[in-house]
Steps between C-alpha positions, in 0.01 A plus 500: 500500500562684844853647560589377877716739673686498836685685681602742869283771612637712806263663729677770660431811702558672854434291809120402583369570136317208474746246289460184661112502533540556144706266418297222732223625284643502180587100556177460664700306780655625832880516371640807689440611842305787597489761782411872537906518666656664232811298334362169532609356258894427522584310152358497167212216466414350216126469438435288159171544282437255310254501155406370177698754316732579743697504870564791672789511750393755776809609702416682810767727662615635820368886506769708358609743862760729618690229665578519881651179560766270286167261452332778334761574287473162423138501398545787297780317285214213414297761347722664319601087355196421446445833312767362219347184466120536385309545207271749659488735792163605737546789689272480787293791620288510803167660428462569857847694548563801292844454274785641727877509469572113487271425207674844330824307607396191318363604198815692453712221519263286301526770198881466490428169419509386113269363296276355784129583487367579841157540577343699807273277720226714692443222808239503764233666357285330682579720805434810355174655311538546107546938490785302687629249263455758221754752688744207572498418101570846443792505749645217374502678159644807639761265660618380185523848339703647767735221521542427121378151523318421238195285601370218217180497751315640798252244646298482817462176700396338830647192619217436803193539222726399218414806267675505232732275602446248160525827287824527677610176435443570136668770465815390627517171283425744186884603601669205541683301235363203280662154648386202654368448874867543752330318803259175517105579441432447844770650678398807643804623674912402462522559913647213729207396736763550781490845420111582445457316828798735665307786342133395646676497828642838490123648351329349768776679765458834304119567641497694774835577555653836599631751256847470531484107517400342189835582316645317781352187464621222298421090468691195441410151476714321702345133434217310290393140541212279460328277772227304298261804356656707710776790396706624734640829527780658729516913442709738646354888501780723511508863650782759542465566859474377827164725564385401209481137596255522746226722268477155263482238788248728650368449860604145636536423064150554443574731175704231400280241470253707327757552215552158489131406487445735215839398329378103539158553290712660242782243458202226505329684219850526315579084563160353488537324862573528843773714676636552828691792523762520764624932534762638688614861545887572478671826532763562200656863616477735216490245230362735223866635530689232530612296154532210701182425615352676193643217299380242771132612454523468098575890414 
């Protein structure tokens, strides 16, 4: 007889390493957003895994920073939550990026941690040539040593060509408890649809942007209804600044309406039908600051 097991794995690392492709990947179903913006992700999402012998409860996390702002403090909190709360840890490492002093800060707080195996996740190997992925396993080793975390594995992966990514998979149910399934077989993700939609919005607005912008910009959904097969959706895109409002609307709202054509096709893939999606741009001064509004937007 098989022994089912379940349980949390946390994929963690510094900002832009690759944990929400990996995560989409790992599900085999869009469940986080993506975006080469660094700190995209803003709360831990649960990506579920489901097979024969057992479900695997992915939790991506915010990228553990030097905070800046009271919303990054914020951010950092989730991970350190979601730290006490799994089975298993992954610590993500870009193959692309040589390990610098955030991933020495992480695995250093990871070791003080007790009795959780963590293993070190080489990602995008596909963007690098394989003398390349053979010096990135050997820095992740190195990173372990010189941070006394003690690694139960080292494995390479790619999320775009799926490398690995099954081995992966494998691995981290080896470490998870025996128990029965915690979520419905066909329930790939414990997130309100309100808030994947909010989130397609704001990854659709992230493209293109300036620098300094996209930890400015925030989404709310202000209204859903339904008109025959129709779903309708009122958004709100929020920035911090006055000048900042007129880089999204872009000339006479033309950027705009781009973000909310590519937003639509992705909330129609999400429901199954038709959408008309109804944005608006709204300046909330300095709300990465303010506990007010943080609370507003669901932080």
């Amino acid at each position: 007889m098989t022994t089912s097991r379940s349980g949390f794995a946390s994929l963690v690392g510094r900002p832009n390493a690759g944990k929400s492709t990996l995560t989409n990947a790992l599900v085999g179903e869009k469940i986080a957003i993506t975006s080469s913006r660094p700190q995209t992700t803003r709360h831990a999402v649960r990506g579920i895994l489901t097979r024969p012998d057992a479900q695997l409860v992915l939790v991506d996390t915010p990228g553990l920073h030097r905070p800046r702002t009271l919303l990054g403090q914020r951010l950092n909190a989730v991970v350190r939550e979601t730290w006490a709360d799994v089975d298993v840890i992954a610590l993500c490492l870009p193959a692309d990026e040589p390990v610098g002093a955030g991933d020495r800060f992480i695995a250093r707080e990871l070791a003080a941690l007790p009795d959780k195996p963590v293993l070190a996740v080489v990602t995008k190997t596909d963007l690098v040539e394989p003398p390349g992925v053979a010096a990135a396993l050997v820095e992740a080793q190195q990173l372990g040593e010189s941070t006394g975390l003690e690694l139960a594995d080292i494995v390479p992966v790619s999320a775009v060509s799926t490398f690995q990514v099954d081995l992966l998979a494998d691995l981290l149910i080896a470490r998870l408890p025996e128990g029965p399934p915690l979520y419905p077989d066909n329930e790939l993700t414990d997130e309100p649809t309100e808030t994947r939609i909010a989130e397609l919005i704001r990854e659709a607005a992230l493209e293109g942007v300036r620098d300094e912008l996209p930890h400015s910009l925030a989404v709310s959904i202000d209204e859903t209804s339904r008109r025959d097969d129709l779903t309708v959706i009122h958004a709100t895109v929020h920035v911090e600044r006055d000048s900042q409002k007129p880089i999204v609307l872009g000339a006479r709202g033309a950027r705009l309406r781009a973000v909310g054509t590519t937003a639509r096709r992705e909330i129609e893939a999400l429901l199954g039908g038709r959408v008309y999606l109804d944005l608006h741009v709204n300046v909330l001064k300095d709300w990465q600051r303010d506990p007010r509004q943080l609370r507003r937007l669901g932080f």
